[in-house]
C-alpha positions in Angstrom: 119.9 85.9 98.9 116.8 83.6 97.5 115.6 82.2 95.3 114.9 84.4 91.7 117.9 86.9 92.9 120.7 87.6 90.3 124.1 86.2 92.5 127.0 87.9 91.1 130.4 85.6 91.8 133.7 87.1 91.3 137.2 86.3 91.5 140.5 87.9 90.7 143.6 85.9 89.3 146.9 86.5 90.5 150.7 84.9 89.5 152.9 84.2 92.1 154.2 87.5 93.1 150.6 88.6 93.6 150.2 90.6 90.4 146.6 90.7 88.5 146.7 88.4 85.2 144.6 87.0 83.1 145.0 83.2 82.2 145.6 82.8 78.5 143.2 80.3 77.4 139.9 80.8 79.6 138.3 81.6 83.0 134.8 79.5 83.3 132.6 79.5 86.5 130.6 76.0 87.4 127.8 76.0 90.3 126.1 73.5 91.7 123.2 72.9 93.8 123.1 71.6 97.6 122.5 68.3 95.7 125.5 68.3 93.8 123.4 69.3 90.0 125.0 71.8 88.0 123.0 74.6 87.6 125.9 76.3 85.6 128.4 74.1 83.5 131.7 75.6 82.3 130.4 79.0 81.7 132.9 81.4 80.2 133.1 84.5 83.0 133.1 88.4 81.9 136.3 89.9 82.2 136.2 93.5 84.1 139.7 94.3 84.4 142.9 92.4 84.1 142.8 89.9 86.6 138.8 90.5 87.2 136.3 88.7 86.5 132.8 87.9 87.2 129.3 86.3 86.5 126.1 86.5 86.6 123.5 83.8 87.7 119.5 84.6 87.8 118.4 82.1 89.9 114.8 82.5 89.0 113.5 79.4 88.0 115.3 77.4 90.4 113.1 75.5 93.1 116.1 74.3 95.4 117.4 76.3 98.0 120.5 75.5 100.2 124.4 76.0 100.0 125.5 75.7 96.6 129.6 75.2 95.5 131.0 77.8 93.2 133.8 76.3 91.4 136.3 78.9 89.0 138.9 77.1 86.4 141.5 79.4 84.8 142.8 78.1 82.0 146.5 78.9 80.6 147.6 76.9 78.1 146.4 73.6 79.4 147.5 74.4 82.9 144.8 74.5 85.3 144.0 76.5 88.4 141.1 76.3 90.5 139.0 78.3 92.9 136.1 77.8 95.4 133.6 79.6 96.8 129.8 79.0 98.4 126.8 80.8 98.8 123.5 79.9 100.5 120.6 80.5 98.4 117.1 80.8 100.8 113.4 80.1 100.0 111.1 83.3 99.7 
């Protein structure tokens, strides 16, 4: 990918015996740059199925290339669960 691509970052959640749910509070997405910036705060992620979801970043705009962290919070009920996830973004 580089820079002024849409990255599309998706993640399924899953309880303990490995079945899709969906937290009951909120699934956001955070990314940050290879300089530790957010470029995306706490965004609330599209939901495609139970269990699903995803998000879209356009990273036109953006003049920093480099590895950036992906960081998902699912949110049920004030219980927390995280996942992570990188990408490396190039320079046209």
């Amino acid at each position: 990918m580089v820079i002024g691509d849409t990255v599309i970052c998706s993640i399924t959640v899953k309880n303990s015996t490995g079945t899709l749910v969906d937290p009951a509070t909120s699934m956001t997405i955070t990314i940050k740059n290879a300089f530790g910036v957010s470029v995306v705060s706490a965004q609330a992620m599209t939901k495609s199925s139970t269990g699903t979801y995803s998000y879209s970043w356009d990273s036109s705009g953006i003049s920093v290339g480099g590895i950036y962290d992906v960081t998902y919070i699912a949110n049920d009920g004030g219980v927390y669960s995280y996942g992570e996830d990188i990408f490396y973004l190039g320079t046209a």
